[in-house]
N, C-alpha and C positions, 0 to 999 in steps of 0.2 A: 504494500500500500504506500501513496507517496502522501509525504508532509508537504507541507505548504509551501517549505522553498524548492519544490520540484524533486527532493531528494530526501530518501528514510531521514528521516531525525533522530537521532540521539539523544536520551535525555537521563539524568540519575536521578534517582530520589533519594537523598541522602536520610535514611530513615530507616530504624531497624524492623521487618515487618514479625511483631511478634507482640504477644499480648504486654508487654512493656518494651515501647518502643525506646528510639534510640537512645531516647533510650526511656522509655516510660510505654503510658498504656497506647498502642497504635492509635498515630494521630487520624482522627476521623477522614480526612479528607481524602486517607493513600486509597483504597478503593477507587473512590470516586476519580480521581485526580487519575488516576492509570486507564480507566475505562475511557475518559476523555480524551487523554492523551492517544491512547492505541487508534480511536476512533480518529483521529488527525492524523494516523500514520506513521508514530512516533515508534522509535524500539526505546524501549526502559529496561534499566539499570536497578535494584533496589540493594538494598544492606540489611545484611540480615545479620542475627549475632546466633551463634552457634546453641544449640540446646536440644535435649535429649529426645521431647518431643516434637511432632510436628506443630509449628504454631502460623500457620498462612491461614487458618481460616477464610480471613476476610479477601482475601485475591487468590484463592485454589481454583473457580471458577475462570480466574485469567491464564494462568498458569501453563504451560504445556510444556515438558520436558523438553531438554536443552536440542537432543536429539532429534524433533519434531523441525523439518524444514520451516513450517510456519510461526515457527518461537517467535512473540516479539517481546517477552517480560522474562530477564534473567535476574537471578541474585547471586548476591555475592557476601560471603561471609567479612566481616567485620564490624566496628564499633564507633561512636563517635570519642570514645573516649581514647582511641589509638590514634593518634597523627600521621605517622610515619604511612601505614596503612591506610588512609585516606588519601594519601597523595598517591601511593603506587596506583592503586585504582584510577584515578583522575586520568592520573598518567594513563594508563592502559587502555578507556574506555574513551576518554577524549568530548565529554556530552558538550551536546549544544546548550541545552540546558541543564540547569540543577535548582530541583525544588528541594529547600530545606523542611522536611516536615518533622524532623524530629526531636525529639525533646521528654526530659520528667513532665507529663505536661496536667497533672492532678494537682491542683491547686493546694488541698487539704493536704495531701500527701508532703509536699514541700514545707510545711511548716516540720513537719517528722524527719524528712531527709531534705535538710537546706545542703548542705556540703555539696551532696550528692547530684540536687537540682545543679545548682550552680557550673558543674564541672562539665553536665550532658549540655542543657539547657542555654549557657552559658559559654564557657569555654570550646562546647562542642561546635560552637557558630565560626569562632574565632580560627579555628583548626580547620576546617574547609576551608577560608576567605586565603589562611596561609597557602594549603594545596594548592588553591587557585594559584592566588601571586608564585608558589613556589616553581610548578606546573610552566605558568605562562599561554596555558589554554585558553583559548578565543570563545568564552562560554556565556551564560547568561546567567545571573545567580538570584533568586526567588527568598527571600528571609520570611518564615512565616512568623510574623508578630503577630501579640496580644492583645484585646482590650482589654484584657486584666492588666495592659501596664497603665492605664488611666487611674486604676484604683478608686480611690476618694476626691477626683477631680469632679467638677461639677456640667452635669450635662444641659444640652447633648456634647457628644467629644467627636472634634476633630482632628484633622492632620496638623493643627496650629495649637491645641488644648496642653499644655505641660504636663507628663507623666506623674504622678503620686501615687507608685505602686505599693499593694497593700500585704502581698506575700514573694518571701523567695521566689518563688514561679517568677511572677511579676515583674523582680528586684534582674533576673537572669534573664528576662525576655529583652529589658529594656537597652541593658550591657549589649544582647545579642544586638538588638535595632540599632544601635551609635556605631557597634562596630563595623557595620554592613552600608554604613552612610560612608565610616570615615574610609573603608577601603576604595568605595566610590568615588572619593576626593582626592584623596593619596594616591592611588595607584590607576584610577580611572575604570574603574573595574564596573561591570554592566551588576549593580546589587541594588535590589531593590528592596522596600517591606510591604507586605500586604499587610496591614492591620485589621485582622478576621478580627469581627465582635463572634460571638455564641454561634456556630454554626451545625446543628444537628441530622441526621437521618435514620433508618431503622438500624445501622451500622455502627451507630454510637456505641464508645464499651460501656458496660452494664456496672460500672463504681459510679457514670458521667448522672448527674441526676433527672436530667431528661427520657435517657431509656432507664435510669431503675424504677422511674414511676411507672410510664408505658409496662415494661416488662414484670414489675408486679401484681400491677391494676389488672392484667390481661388473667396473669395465674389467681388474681383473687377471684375473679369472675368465672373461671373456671372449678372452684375451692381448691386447688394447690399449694395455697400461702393465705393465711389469715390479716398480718398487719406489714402494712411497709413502718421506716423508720426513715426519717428524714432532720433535717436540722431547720436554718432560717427562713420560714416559708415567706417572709415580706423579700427576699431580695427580689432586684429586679434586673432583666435582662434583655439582650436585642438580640434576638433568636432568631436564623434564618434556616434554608436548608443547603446545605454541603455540598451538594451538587450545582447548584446556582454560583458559591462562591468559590468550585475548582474554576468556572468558566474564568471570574476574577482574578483568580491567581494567572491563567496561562494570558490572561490580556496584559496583564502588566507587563508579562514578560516581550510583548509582541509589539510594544511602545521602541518609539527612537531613541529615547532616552530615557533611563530608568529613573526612579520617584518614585514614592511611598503616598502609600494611597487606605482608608480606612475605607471596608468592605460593611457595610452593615444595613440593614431594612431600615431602620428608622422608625420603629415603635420599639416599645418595652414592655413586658407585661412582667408579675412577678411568679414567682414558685408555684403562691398558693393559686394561681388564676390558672398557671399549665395545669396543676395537679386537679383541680376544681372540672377543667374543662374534658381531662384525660378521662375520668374517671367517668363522668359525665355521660361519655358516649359510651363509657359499657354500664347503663345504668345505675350505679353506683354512687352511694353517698360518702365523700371519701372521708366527711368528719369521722364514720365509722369505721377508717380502717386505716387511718393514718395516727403514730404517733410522734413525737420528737425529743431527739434524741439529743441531748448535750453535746455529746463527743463530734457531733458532725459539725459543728459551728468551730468559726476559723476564731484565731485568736483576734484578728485583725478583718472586718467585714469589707465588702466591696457594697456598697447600696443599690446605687443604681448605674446602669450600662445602659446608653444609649446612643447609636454612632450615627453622626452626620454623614455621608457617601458623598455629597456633592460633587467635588472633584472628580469622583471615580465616575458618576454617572455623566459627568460633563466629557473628561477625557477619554476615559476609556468607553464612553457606550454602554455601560453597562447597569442593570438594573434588576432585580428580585424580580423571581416568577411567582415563586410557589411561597403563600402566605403561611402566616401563622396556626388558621385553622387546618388550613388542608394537612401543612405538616404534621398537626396533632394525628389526624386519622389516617396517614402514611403510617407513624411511627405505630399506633395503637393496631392497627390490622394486621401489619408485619409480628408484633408481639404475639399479638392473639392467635395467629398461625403457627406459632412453635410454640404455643401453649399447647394447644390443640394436638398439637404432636405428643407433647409430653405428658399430657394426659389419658391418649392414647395407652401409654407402655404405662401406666400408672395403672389403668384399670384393667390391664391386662398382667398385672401383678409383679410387673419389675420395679427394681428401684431406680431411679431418676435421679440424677444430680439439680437437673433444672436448667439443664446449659443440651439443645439438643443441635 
């Protein structure tokens, strides 16, 4: 299949594809973002980090042994936290472009492992821009930032709004975002940031609290699970769907000149209104099945998320398809379907972990 400059593309995703990506929980968008890109006629690159099981899940469907003349999605074993090994690869594969998707990217988590955020999250950005520069490969480089680095700024946030991140995640996104400007400057290096607000699909991992509501509400609805457990149900957030904002990420990259650009709908709804509305549509009254749980709540809160896109819609063209209710009933259908499965072996007397 040809890409768009007349010839196969190339592209890496520097992201380990594994239930902790690069190194945390797979960042949502790598499905989607390989599906798009395959569909443009791209070959991809991924990074995988070595482990006992199989953990592709989410791209086995892409997948086709190396041996398959039609292969266009390879991996390749390594980590973000090796350098050395980030460059040989560079070196070797030579991508047009490179979507950075990986990262600790569990917000609560990073209050427990900040070292550790810091070093993937963080230091892992800075270690590719080196490859790059060290390489001298003619590539494109994609930084996916956060609206978590907005934190406690006051909305709505845009590309001009000043950062006041409110967790490690946050504190290491934002490191990653300067760094990915200053190699721009310095070294004239094509880096860009996409600043994704909340970007969800039925693909989401199941710690994220958008599918653990869907994915509970669906098994409770089924009787498989009695109570979910959740923490601050007033937060609020600019929740879009994943698919929308991979198109985002590859437009940035398809600019003259690369710029940092926030990705986001432009509404906000909070926790209890997803949860209110999830529940909703499997008949359900979630006061009775929801309870709250201390331990979830951050030491440090984010309020509200709210992202201005202007820029993005003005330059880039681009613009949200799929709202906020549809994606409630994406994500809730998709659930209810591997409920249904696991109720299935439930009633027919096996034991079920709940993950089918």
């Amino acid at each position: 299949m040809l890409g768009t400059n007349g010839s196969m593309r190339q592209t890496t995703g520097l992201e380990e594809f594994q239930n902790k990506s690069p190194v945390a929980d797979l960042p949502l968008p790598l499905a989607a973002t390989a599906e798009f890109l395959l569909c443009k006629g791209y070959e991809i690159h991924g990074l995988i980090r070595r482990a006992s099981t199989f953990n592709t899940d989410r791209i086995d469907h892409l997948y086709r042994d190396f041996h398959d003349p039609q292969a266009r999605v390879y991996l390749h074993y390594g980590d973000l936290t090796v350098s050395g090994a980030l460059t040989d690869l560079l070196q070797e594969i030579r991508p047009e472009e490179i979507y950075h998707l990986g990262a600790q990217s569990h917000v609560r988590v990073s209050f427990d492992m900040p070292e550790y955020t810091g070093d993937v999250t963080g230091l892992g950005t800075i270690r590719i821009l080196e490859a790059i520069r060290k390489t001298g490969i003619a590539t494109r480089f994609y930084q996916a930032s956060s609206s978590e680095m907005y934190g406690a700024a006051p909305p709505p946030q845009s590309e001009a709004t000043p950062f006041q991140p409110q967790s490690p995640y946050a504190a290491a996104k934002v490191y990653a975002y300067y760094c990915a400007r200053n190699y721009r400057d310095a070294y004239k290096m094509f880096a860009a940031n996409g600043i994704l607000f909340n970007h969800e699909s039925p693909r989401r991992g199941e710690t994220f609290v958008t599918r653990k509501v869907t994915r509970a509400a669906a098994r409770i609805k089924l009787g498989l699970q009695e109570k979910l457990y959740l923490g601050n149900l007033e937060a609020k957030r600019d929740w879009g769907f994943a698919g929308d904002y991979v198109e985002a990420m590859w437009l940035i990259l398809q600019q003259e000149r690369p710029d940092d650009y926030v990705i986001a709908t432009g509404e906000t709804h909070s926790v209890r209104e997803f949860v209110e509305k999830v529940f909703a549509r499997l008949d359900l009254d979630y006061k009775q099945h929801v309870e709250i749980d201390p331990r979830y709540f951050r030491p440090t809160e984010v309020d509200v998320l709210l992202g201005d896109a202007a820029k993005a819609r003005r330059a880039l063209g681009w613009q949200p398809k799929v709202g906020f209710d549809e994606l409630i009933a994406m994500m809730v259908a998709a659930d209810l379907e591997i409920a249904g499965k696991e109720k299935t072996l439930v009633d027919a007397g096996f034991t079920c972990s709940g993950r089918i």
